[in-house]
N, CA, C and O atoms as a Tinker XYZ file with bonds, in Angstrom:
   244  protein
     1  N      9.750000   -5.500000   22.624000    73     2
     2  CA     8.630000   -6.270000   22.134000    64     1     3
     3  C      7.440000   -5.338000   21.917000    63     2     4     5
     4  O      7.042000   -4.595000   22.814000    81     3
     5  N      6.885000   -5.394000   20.717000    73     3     6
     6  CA     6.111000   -4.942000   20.533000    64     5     7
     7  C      4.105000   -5.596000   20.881000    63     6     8     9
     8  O      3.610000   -6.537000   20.261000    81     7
     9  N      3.430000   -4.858000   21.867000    73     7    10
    10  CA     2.365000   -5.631000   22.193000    64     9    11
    11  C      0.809000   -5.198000   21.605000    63    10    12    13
    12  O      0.506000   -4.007000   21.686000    81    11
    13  N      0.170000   -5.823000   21.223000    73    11    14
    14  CA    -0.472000   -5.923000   20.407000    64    13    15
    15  C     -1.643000   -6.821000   20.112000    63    14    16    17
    16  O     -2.620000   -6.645000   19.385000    81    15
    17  N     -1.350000   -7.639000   20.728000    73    15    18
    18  CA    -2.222000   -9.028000   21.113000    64    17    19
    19  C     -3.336000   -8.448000   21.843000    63    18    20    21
    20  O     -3.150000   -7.666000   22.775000    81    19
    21  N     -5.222000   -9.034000   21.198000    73    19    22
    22  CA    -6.074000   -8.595000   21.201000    64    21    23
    23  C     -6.644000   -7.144000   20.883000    63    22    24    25
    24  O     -7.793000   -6.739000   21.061000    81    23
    25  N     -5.111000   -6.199000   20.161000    73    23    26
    26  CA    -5.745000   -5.066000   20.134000    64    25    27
    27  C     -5.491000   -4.365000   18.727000    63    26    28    29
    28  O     -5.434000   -3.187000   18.375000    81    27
    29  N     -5.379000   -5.414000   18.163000    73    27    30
    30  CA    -5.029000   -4.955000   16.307000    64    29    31
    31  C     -5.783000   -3.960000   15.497000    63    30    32    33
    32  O     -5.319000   -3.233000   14.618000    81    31
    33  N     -7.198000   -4.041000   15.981000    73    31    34
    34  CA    -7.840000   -3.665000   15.320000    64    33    35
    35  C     -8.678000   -2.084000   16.286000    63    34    36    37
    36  O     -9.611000   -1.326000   16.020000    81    35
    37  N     -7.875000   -2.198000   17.237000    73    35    38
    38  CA    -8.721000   -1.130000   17.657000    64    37    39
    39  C     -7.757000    0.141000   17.534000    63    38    40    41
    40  O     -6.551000    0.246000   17.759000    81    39
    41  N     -8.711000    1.075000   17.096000    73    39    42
    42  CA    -8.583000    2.365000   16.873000    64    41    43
    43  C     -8.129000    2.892000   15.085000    63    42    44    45
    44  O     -7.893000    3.998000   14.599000    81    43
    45  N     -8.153000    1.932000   14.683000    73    43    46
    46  CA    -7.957000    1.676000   12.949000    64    45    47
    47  C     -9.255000    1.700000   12.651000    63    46    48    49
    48  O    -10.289000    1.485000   13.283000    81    47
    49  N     -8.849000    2.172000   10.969000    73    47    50
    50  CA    -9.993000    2.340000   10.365000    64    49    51
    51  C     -9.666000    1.005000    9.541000    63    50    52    53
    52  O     -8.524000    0.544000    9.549000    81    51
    53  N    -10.852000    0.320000    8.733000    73    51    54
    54  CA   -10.818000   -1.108000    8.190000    64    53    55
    55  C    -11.125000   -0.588000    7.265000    63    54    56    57
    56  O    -12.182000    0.037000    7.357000    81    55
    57  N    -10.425000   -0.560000    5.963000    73    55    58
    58  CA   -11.061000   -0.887000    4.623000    64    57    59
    59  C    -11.024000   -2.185000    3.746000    63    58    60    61
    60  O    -10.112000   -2.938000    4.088000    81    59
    61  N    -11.635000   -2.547000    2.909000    73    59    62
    62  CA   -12.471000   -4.010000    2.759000    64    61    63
    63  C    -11.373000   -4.411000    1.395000    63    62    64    65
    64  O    -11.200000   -5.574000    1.031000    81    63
    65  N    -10.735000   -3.283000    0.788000    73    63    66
    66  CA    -9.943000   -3.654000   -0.554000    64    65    67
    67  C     -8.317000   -3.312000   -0.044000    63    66    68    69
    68  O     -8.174000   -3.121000    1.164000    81    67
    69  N     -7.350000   -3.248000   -0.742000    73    67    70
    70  CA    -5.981000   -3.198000   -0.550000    64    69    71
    71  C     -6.187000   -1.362000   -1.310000    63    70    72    73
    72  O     -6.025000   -0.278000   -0.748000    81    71
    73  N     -6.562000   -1.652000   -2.638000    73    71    74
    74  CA    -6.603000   -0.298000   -3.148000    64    73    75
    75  C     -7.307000    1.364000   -2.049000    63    74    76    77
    76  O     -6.880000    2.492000   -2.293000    81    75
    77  N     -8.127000    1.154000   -1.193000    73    75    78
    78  CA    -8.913000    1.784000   -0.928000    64    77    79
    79  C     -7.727000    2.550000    0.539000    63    78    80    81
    80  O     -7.356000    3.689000    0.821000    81    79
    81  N     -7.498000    1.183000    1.120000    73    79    82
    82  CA    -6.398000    1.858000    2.067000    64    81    83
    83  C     -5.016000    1.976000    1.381000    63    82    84    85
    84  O     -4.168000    2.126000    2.262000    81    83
    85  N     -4.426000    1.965000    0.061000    73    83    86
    86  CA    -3.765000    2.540000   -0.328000    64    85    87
    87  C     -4.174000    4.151000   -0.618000    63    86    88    89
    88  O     -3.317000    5.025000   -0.746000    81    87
    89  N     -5.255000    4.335000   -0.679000    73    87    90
    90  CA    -5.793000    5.832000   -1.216000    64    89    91
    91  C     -5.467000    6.643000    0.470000    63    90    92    93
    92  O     -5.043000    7.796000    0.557000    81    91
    93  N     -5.642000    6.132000    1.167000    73    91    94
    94  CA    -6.215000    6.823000    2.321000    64    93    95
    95  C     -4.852000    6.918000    3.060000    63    94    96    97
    96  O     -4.686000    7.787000    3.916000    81    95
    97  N     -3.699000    5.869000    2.675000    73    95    98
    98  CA    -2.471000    6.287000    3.252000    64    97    99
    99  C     -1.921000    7.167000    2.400000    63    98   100   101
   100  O     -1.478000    8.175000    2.951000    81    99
   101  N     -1.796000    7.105000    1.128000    73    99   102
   102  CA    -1.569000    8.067000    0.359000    64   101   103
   103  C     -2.265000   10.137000    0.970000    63   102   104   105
   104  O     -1.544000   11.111000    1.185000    81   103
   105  N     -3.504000   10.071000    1.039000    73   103   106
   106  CA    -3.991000   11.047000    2.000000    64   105   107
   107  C     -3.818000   11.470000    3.248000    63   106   108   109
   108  O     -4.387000   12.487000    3.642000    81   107
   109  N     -2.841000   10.592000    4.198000    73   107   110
   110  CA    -2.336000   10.377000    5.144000    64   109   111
   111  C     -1.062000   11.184000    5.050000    63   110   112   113
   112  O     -0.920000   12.289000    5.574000    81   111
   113  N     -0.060000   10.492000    4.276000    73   111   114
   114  CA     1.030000   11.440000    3.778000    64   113   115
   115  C      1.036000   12.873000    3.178000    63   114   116   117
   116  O      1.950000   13.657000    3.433000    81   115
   117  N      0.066000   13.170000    2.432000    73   115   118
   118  CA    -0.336000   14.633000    1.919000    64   117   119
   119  C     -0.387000   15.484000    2.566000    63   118   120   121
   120  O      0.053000   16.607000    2.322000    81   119
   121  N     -1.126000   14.998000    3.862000    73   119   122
   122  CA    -1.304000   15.459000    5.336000    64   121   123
   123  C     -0.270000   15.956000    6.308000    63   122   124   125
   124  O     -0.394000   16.957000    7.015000    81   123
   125  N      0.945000   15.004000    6.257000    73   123   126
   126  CA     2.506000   15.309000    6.866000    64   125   127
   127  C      2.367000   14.069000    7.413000    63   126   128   129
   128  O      2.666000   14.425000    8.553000    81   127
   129  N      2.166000   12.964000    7.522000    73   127   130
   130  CA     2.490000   11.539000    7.747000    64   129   131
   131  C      3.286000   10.871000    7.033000    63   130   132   133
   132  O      3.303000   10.961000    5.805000    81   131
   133  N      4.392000    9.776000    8.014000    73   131   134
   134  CA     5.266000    9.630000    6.996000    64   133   135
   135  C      5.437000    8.203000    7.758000    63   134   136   137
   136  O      4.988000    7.940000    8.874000    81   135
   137  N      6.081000    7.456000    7.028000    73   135   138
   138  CA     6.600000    5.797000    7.498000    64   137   139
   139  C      5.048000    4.899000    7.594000    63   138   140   141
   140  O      5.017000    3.887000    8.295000    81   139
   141  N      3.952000    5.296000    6.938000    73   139   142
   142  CA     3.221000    4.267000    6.767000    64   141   143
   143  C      3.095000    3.241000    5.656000    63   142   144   145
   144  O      3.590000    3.316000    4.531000    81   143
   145  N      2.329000    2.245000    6.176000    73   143   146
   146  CA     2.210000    1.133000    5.327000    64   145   147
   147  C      0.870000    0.457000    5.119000    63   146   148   149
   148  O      0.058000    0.624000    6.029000    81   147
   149  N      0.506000   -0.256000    4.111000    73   147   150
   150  CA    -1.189000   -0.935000    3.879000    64   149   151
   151  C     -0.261000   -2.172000    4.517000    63   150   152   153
   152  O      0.929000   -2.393000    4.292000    81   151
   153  N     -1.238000   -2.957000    5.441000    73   151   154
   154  CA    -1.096000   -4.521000    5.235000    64   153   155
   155  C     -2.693000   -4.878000    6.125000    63   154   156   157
   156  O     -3.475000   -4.343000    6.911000    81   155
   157  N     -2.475000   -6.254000    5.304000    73   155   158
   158  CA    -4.199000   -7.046000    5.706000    64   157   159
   159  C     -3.442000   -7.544000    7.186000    63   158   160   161
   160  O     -2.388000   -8.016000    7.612000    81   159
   161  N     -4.950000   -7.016000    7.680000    73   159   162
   162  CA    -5.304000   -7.674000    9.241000    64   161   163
   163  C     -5.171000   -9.116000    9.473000    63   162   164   165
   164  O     -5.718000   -9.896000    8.693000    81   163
   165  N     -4.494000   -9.541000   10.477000    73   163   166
   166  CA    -4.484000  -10.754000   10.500000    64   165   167
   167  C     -5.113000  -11.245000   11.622000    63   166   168   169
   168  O     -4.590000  -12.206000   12.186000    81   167
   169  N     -6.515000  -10.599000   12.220000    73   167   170
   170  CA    -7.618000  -11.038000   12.826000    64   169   171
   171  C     -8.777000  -11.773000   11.944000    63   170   172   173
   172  O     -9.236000  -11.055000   11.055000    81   171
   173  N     -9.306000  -13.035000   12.036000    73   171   174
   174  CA   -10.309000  -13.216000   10.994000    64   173   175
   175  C    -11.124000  -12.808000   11.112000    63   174   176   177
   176  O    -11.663000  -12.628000   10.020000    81   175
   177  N    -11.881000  -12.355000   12.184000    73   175   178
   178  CA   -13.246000  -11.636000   12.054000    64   177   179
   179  C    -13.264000  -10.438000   11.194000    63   178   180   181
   180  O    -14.250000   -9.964000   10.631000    81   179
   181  N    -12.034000  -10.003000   11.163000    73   179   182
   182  CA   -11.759000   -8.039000   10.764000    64   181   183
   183  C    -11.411000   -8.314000    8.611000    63   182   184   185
   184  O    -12.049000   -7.902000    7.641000    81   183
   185  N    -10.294000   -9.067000    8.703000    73   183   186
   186  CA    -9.922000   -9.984000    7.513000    64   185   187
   187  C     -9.793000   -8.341000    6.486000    63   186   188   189
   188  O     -9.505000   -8.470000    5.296000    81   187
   189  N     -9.989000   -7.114000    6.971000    73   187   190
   190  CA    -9.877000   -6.282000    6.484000    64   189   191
   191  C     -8.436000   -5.833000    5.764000    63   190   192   193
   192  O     -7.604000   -6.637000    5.343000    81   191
   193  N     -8.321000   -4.402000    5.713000    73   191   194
   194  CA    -6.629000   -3.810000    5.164000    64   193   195
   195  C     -6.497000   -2.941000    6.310000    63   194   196   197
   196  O     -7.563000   -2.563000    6.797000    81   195
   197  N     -5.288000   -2.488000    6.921000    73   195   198
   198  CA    -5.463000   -0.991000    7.192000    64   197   199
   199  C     -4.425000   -0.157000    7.206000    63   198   200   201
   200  O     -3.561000   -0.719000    6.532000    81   199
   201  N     -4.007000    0.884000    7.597000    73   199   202
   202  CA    -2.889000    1.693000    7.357000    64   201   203
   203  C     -2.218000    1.671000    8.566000    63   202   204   205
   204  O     -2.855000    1.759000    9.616000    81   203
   205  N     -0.666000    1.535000    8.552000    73   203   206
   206  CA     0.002000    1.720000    9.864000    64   205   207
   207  C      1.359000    2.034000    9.995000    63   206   208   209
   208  O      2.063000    2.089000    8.987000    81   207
   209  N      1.751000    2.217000   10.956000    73   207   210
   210  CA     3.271000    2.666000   10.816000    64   209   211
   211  C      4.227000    1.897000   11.151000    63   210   212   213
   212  O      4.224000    1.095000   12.085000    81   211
   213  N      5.383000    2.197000   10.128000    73   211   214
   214  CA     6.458000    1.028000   10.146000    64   213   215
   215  C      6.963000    1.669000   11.369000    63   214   216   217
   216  O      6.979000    2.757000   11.944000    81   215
   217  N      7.593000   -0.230000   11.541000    73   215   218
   218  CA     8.763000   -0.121000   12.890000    64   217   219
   219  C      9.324000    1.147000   13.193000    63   218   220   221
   220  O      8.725000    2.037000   12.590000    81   219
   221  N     10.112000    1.494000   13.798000    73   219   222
   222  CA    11.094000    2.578000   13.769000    64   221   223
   223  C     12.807000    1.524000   13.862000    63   222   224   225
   224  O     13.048000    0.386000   14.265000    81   223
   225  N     13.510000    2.417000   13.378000    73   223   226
   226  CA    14.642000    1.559000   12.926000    64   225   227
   227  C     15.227000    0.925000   14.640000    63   226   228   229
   228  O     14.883000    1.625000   15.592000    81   227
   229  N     15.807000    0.047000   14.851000    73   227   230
   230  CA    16.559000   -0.632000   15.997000    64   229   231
   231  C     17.825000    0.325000   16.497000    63   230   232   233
   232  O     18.883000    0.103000   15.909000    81   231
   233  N     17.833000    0.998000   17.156000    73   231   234
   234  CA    19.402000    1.425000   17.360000    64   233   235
   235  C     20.062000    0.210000   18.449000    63   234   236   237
   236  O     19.560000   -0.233000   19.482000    81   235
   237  N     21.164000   -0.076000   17.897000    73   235   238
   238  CA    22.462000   -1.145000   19.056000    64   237   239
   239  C     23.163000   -0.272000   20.052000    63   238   240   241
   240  O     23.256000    0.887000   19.647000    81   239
   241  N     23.630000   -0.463000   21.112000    73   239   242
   242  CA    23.803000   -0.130000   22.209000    64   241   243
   243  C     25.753000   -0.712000   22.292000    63   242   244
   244  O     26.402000   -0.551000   23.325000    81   243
């Protein structure tokens, strides 16, 4: 389980458009970052975009 609850927004940067944190993950990767993604915050106060990293794949046991 991934935890997360009350803390979505901390330590992210918020940008206000979809395009803007597409630029900045894009600059992210240029960098040597890899497996990120834009998606809108789903805090309403924040209601922002931000950049983050996908899951990592599930391995079965």
């Amino acid at each position: 389980m991934i935890r997360t609850k009350n803390r979505a927004c901390t330590g992210k940067r918020r940008h206000t458009t979809y395009e803007s944190a597409e630029r900045h993950r894009q600059q992210l990767i240029a960098e040597g970052a890899v497996r990120l993604n834009v998606y809108r915050c789903r805090k309403r106060h924040c209601g922002g975009f931000h950049v983050g990293h996908l899951p990592k794949d599930r391995t079965t046991r």
